[in-house]
C-alpha positions in Angstrom: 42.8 48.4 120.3 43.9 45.7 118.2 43.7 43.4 121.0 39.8 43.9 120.6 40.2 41.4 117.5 39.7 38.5 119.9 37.0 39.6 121.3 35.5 38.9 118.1 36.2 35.6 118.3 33.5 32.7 118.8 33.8 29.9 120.8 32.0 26.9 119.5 32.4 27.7 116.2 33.0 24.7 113.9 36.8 24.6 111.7 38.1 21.8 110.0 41.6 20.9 108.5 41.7 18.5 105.7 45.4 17.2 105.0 48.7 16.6 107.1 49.9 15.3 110.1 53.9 14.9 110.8 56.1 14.2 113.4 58.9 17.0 113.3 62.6 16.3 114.2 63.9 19.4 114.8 67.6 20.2 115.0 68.9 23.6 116.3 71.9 23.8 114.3 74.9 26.7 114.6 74.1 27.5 111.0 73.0 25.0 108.1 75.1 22.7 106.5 76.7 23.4 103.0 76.7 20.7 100.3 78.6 18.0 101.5 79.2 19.6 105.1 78.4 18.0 108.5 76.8 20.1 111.1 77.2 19.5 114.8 73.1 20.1 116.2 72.9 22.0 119.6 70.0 19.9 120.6 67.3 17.5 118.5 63.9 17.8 119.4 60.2 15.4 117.8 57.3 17.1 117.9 54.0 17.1 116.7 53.6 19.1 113.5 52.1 18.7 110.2 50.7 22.3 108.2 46.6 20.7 108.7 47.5 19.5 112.1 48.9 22.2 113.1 46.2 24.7 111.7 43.6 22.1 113.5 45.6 22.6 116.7 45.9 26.7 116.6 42.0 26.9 115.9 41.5 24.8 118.7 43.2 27.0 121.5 41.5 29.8 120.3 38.2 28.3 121.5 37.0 26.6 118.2 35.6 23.0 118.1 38.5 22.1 115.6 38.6 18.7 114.1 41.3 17.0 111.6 40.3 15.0 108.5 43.1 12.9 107.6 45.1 9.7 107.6 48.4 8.5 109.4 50.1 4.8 109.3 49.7 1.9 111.5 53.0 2.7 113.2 53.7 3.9 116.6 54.5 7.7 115.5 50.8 7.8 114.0 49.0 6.4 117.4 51.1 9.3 119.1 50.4 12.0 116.4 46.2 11.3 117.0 47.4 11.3 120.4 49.0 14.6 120.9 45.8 16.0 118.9 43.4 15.0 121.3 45.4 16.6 124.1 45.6 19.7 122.2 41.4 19.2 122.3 41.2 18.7 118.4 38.4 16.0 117.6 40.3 13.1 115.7 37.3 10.4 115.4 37.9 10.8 111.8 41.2 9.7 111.3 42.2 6.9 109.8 44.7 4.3 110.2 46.3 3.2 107.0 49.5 2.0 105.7 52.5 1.3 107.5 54.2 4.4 108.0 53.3 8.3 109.2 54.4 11.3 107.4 57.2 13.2 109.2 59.0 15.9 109.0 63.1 17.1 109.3 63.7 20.6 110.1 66.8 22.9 110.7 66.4 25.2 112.8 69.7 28.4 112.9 70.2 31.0 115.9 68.3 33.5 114.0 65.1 31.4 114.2 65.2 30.7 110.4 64.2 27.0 108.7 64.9 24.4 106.2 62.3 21.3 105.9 62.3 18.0 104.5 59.3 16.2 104.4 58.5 12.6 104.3 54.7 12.4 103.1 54.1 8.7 104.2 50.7 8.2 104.7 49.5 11.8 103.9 50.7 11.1 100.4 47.7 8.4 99.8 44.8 10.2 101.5 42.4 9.6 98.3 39.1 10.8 97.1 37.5 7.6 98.4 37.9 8.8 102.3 37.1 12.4 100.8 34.0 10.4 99.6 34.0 8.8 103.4 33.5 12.5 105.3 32.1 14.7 102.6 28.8 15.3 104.6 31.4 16.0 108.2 33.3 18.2 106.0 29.9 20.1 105.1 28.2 21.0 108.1 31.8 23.3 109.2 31.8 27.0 109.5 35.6 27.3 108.1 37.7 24.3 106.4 41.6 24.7 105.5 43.6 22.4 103.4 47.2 22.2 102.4 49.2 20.5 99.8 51.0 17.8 101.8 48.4 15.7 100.5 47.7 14.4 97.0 46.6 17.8 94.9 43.8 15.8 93.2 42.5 14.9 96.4 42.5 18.6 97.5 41.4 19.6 94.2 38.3 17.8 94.6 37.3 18.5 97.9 37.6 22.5 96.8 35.1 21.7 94.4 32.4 19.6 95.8 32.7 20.3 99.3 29.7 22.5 100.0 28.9 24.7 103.4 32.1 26.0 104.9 34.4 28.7 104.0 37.4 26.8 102.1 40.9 28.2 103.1 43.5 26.8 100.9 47.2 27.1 101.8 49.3 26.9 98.9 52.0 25.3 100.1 54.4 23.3 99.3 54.0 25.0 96.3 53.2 22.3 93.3 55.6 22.4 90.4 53.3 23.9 87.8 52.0 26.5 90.3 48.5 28.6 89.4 45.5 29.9 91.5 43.5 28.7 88.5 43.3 25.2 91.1 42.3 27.2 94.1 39.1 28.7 91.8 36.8 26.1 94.7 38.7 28.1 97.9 37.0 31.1 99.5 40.5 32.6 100.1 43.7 31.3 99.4 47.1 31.7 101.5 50.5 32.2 100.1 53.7 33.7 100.8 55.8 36.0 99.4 57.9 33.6 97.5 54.8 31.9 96.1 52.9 34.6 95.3 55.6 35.4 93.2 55.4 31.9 91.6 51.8 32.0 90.9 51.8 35.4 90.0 54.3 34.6 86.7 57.4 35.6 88.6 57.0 39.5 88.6 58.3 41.7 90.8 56.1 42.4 94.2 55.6 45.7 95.7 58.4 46.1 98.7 55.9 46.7 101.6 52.2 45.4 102.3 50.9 49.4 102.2 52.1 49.8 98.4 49.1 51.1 96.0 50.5 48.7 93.8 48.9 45.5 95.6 45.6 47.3 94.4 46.7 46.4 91.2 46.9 43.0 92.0 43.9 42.5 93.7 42.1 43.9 90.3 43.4 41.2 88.8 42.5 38.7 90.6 38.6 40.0 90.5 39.1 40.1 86.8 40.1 37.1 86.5 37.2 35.6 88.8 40.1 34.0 91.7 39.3 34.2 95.3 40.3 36.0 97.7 43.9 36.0 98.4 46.1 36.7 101.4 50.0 37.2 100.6 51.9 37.4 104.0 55.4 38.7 103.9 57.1 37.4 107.1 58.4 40.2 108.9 57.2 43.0 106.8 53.4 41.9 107.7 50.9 40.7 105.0 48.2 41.8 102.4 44.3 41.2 102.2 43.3 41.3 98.4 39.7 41.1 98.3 36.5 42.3 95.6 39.7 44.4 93.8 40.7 46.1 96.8 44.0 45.6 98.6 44.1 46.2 102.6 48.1 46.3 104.0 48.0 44.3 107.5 50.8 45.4 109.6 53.1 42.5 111.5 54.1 42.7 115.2 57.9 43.6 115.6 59.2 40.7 117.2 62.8 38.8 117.8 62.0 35.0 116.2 63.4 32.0 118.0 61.9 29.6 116.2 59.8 30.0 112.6 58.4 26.7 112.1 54.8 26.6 111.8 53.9 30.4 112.0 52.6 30.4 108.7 50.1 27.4 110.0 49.4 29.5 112.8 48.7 32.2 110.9 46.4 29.5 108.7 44.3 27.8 111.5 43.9 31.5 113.1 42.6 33.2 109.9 39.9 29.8 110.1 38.9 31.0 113.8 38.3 34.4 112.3 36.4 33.3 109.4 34.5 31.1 110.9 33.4 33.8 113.8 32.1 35.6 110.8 35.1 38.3 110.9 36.4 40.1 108.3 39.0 38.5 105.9 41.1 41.8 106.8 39.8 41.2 110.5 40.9 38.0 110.7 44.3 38.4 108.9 45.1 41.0 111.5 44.2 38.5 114.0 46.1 35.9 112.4 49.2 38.0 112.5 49.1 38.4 116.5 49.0 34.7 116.1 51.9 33.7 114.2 54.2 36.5 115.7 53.4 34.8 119.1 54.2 31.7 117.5 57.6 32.7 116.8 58.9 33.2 120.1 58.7 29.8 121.3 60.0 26.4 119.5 58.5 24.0 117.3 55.0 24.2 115.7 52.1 23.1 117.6 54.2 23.8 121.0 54.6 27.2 120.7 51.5 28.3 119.6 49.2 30.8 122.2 45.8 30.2 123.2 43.0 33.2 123.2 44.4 34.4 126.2 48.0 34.8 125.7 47.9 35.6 122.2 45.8 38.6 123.3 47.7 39.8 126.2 50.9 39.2 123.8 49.0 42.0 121.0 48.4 44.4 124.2 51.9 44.8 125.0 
């Protein structure tokens, strides 16, 4: 059963995120605003959110010790934000306090559990190589370590390459403007969706379902071409594992969304549990998509995501 996946899992094992940390107003909105339009919200919601924080937070209920590496401003929103990690049992003794403003988030949210973001980097957008510099050696002795690109890409950039020990998830997302996997060459595996992959990929056409013998093809390439490993997920249709030139199709949970934000961070701090319990990468994708599937049910990011428990009862059914 695939339930059996979380047995696999763990507990104790050390993941990291390196990056973001957000507050998320949400608005549940009858359908999103055209240019120049005003939309009436249903309801407004602030949550904590951020893609690291919220990978930090989804490894943590699945029984990691998860810790965030990152920085938030001297403001009120950032004292919550270390805050609401801590309750979530993330380790936050590394964060630091800088500037005078957090990074946040604005999200639209329509009845068919779809999004639109705008976000605000404030003090993710000066996390520099000096505090990489700072926790380097904490960043080392991790099983698994994820990054995302809500922080400066330099600063990623260099952590990928002289950050030694872990296995280095990157998520490539937001997607920079001159997109290539040439700057993930320091990950272990790298995450993108269908809409990047096709960026990154020089904007050709991607097979229609994650079983198509034409991801093998893909997944040649990218051992040609010496990237790492890469999973593409594919919302609703699932995702794809391409690893050592092979391509394995990883099928998604049919569910009714209410709410998408942060399933692809769930799926991202969920694939680090795997990893870092020594799964699979196929293992832990499959995993990972019980994980974000759950995710979508509820609302918000961090406050819909399932703990070991629920997620597996949730892949029983």
């Amino acid at each position: 059963m695939e339930s059996s996946l979380f047995d696999m899992l763990k507990e104790g094992k050390k993941v990291g995120a390196f990056g973001s940390m957000n507050a998320d107003y949400s608005f549940s909105l009858p359908a999103f605003p055209e240019p120049g339009s005003t939309v009436k919200a249903f309801a407004m919601n602030v949550r904590p959110g951020g893609k690291s924080s919220n990978q930090a937070v989804q490894a943590a209920l699945l029984g990691m010790e998860s810790e965030m590496f990152g920085q938030v401003g001297e403001d009120p929103r950032g004292e919550w934000l270390i805050k609401k990690l801590a309750e979530a049992g993330v380790e936050t003794q590394k964060i630091i306090r800088k500037g005078p403003e957090s990074g946040s988030a604005f999200i639209m949210v329509d009845p068919r559990g779809e999004n639109e973001i705008v976000v605000n980097p404030g003090a993710n957008g000066s996390l520099d190589e000096g505090y990489l510099e700072e926790v380097k050696a904490d960043l080392s002795s991790l099983d698994a370590l994820g990054f995302c690109l809500e922080v400066p890409v330099e600063t990623v950039e260099k952590a990928l390459r002289e950050v030694e020990g872990p296995i280095k998830v990157l998520n490539v997302s937001p997607m920079p403007p001159s997109p290539s996997l040439d700057m993930a060459r320091g990950a272990d595996v790298v995450i993108v969706n269908e809409e990047e992959a096709k960026d990154v990929m020089g904007n050709k056409p991607l097979p229609s379902s994650p079983d198509s013998f034409l991801w093998g093809t893909a997944a040649k390439m990218l051992k040609k071409r010496g990237l790492p490993a890469v999973v593409i997920t594919l919302g609703s249709k699932g995702s794809v594992a391409l690893e050592e030139g092979k391509a394995y199709p990883i099928p998604s949970k049919r569910v009714s969304p209410k709410d998408t934000t942060g399933c692809g961070d769930s799926f991202a701090g969920s694939l680090l549990a795997g990893l870092a319990s020594g799964m699979a990468l196929a293992d832990a994708a499959r995993l990972a998509s019980f994980a974000s599937a759950f995710s979508a049910l509820g609302e918000g990011a961090q406050s819909s995501y399932g703990t070991k428990e629920e997620i597996k009862k949730f892949a029983e059914e």
